[in-house]
C-alpha positions in Angstrom: 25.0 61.5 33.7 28.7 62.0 34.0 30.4 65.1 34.1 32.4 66.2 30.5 34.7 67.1 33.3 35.3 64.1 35.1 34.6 60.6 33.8 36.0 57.5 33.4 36.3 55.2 29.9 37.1 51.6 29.2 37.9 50.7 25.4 38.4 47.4 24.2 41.0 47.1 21.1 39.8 45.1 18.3 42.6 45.8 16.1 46.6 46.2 15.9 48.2 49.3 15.2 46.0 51.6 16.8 46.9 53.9 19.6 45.7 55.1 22.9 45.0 58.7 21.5 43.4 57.4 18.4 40.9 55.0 20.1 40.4 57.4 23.3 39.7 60.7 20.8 37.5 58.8 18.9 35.2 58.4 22.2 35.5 61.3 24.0 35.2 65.2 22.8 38.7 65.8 24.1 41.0 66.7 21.6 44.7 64.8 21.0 46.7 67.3 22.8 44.5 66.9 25.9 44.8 63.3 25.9 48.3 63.1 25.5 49.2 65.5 28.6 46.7 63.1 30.8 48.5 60.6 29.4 52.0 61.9 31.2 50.3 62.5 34.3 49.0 58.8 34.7 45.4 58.7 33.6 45.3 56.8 31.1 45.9 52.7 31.9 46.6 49.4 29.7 45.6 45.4 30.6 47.6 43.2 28.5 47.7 39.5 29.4 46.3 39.9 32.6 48.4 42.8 33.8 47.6 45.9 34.2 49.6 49.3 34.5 49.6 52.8 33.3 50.5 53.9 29.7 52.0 57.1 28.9 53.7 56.6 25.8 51.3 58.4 23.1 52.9 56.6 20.4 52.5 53.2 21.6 50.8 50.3 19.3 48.1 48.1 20.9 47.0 44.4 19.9 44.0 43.1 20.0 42.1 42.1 23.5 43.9 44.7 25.0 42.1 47.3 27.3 42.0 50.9 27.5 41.5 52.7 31.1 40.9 56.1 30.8 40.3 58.4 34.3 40.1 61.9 33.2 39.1 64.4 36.2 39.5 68.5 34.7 40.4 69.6 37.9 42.8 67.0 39.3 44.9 66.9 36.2 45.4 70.7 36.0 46.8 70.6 39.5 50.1 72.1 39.8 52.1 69.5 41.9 54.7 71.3 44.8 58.1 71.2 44.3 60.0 68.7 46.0 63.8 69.8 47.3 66.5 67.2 47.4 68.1 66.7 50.2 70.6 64.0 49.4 71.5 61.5 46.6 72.5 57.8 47.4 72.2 56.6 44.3 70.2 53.5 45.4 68.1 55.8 47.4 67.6 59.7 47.7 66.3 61.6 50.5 63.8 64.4 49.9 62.0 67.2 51.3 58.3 66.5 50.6 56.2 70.0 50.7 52.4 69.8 51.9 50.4 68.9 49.0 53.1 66.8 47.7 51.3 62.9 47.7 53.4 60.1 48.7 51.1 57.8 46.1 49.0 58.2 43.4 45.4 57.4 42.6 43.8 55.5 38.9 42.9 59.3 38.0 47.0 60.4 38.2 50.0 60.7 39.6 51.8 63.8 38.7 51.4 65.5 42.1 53.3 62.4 43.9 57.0 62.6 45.3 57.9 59.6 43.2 56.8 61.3 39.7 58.2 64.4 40.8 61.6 62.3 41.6 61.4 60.4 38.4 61.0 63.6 36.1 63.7 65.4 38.8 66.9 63.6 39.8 70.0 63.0 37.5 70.6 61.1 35.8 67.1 59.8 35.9 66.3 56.9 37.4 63.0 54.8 38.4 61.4 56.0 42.0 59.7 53.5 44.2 58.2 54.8 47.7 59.0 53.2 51.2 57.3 54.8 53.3 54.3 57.8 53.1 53.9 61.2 54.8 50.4 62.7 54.9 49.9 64.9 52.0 49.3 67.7 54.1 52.3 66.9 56.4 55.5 67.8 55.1 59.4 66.8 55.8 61.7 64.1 55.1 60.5 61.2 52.6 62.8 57.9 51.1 62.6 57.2 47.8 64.0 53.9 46.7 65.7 54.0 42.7 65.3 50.1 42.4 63.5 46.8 43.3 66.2 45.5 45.5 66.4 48.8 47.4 62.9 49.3 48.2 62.5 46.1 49.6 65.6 46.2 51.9 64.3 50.3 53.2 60.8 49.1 53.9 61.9 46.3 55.9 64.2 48.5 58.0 60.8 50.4 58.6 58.4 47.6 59.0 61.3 46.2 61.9 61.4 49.8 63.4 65.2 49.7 62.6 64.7 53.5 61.2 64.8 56.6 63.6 61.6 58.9 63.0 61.8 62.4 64.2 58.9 65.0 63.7 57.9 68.5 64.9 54.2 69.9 65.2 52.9 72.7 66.9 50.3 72.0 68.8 47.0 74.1 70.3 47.5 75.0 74.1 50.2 74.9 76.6 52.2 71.2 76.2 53.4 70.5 79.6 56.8 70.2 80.5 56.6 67.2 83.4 57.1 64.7 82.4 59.7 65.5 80.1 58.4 63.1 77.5 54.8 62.4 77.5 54.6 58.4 76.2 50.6 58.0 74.1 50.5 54.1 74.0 46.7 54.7 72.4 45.8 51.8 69.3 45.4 53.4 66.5 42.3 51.5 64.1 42.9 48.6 67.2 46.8 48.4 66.2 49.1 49.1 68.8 50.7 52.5 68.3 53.5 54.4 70.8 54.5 58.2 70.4 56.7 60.3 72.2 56.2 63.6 72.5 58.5 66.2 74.4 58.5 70.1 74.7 60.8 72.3 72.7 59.1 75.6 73.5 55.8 77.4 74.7 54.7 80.8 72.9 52.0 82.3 75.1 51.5 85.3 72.9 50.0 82.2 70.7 48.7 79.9 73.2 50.7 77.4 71.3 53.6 74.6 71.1 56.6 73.0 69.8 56.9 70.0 70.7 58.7 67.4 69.2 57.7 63.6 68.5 59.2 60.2 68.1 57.2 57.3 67.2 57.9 53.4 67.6 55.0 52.8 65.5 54.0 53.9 62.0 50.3 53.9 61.7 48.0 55.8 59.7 47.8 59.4 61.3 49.1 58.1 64.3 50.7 61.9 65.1 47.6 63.2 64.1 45.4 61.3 66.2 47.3 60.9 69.4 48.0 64.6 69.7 44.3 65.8 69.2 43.4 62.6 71.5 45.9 63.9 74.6 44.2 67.3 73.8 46.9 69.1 71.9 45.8 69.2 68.2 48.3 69.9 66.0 47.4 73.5 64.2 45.9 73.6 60.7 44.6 69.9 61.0 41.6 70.1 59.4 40.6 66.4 60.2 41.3 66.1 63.9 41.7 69.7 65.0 38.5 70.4 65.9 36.9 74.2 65.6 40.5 76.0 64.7 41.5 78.4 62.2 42.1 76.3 59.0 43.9 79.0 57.0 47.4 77.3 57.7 49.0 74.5 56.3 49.2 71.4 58.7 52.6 72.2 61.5 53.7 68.7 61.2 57.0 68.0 59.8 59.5 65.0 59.6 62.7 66.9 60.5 65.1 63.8 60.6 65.8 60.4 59.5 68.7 58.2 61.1 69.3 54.4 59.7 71.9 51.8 59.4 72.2 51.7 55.5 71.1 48.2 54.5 73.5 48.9 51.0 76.7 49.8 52.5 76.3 49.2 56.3 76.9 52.9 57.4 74.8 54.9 59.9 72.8 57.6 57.6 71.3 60.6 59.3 69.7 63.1 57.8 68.2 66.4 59.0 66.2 69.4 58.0 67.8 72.7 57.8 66.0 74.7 60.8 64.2 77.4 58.1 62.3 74.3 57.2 61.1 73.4 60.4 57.2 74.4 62.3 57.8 78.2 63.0 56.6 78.8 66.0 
């Protein structure tokens, strides 16, 4: 049987003027107030007319044939989501600093601990957020988040052209070596070509560890991740591809800078990281 604290409920509405806490209390044991603050943080989901996308409005009316999507996990929706910084404001666009933890997308069960509901409920004045492009929730660094349509389709073709400038740091298990001064991984990645470039900022033998800095051409799933612990370098706190390493740290991976020929206005954007928020070696 399904957990009380994690289930999932679909309600068909048979008649107008009802709402989504009325039908949703009346079967579950979760009380109004509960229901509403799921509702905010993107459980709760309506089909009309053959669309479907998430309600949060608690005073909403239905019509009949609609359907109700309730996700309700206990745990997930009393998740505290990390606080996102701002790093700049382009009105079409802003620029962030995503902390690990943060999630670049949400899930049916909710949303509140993404960068674009943290955006929405953040920036002023308030505006829509749309996402271009992801970071690894337990990567942190700079993240684009697009404020309409138009916007979001002109950033993520700058990205899916590889017209946008990509600049991380990690630090890495093990000695990196200095020759060549920029190691090139041309490894696939899920059999899709992927390039990185990695190059040595700085050694700390006390740690058997290093800074190194990557570029990548390519923007594939873990691609950092995966050709680092592949060349034998695993990036510290990676719990997926690390291997047998101490797991008490957050993942060292950050997107430190972003540099782009504005597809708005034409101008050359960079953007970087203030140092204190860089890997600490």
């Amino acid at each position: 049987m399904p957990s009380d604290d994690h289930f999932e409920k679909h309600i068909e509405v048979n008649d107008s003027g009802q709402t989504a806490v009325q039908l949703i209390a009346e079967s579950t044991s979760l009380s109004k107030q509960v229901i509403k603050q799921a509702m905010t943080k993107g459980a709760v989901w309506l089909s009309r007319d053959k669309h479907t996308q998430r309600l949060r409005r608690a005073s909403r009316t239905l019509k009949p044939d609609d359907t109700l999507h309730f996700y309700y996990d206990a745990e997930l929706l009393s998740t505290k989501p990390a606080e996102a910084l701002l790093i700049s404001d382009e009105g079409d666009y802003s620029i962030w600093h995503k902390p690990c933890g943060l999630l670049s997308q949400g899930s049916k069960w909710s949303d509140h601990c993404t960068i674009t509901r943290w955006v929405s409920q953040h920036l002023k004045p308030e505006r829509p957020a749309f996402i271009v492009h992801r970071l690894d929730r337990a990567a942190s660094g700079l993240i684009l988040v697009a404020h309409s349509k138009k916007a979001t389709t002109a950033l993520a073709e700058l990205f899916q052209s590889r017209q946008i400038e990509k600049n991380y740091e990690a630090i890495v298990a093990g000695r990196f070596p200095a020759d060549p001064a920029i190691m090139t991984i041309a490894a696939p990645i899920d059999d899709r070509h992927a390039i990185s470039h990695i190059k040595l900022i700085k050694y700390s033998a006390k740690r058997d560890c290093s800074l190194v800095n990557v570029n990548i051409e390519t923007g594939r799933k873990h691609q950092i991740r995966r050709h680092l612990a592949e060349a034998g370098f695993p990036i510290l706190g990676d719990r997926l591809y690390g291997g047998a390493q101490e797991t008490a740290l957050d993942l060292q991976l950050t997107a430190v800078s972003l540099a782009f020929t504005c597809p708005i206005t034409g101008k050359l954007r960079q953007y970087s990281l203030e140092n204190k928020l860089h890997p600490q070696l």
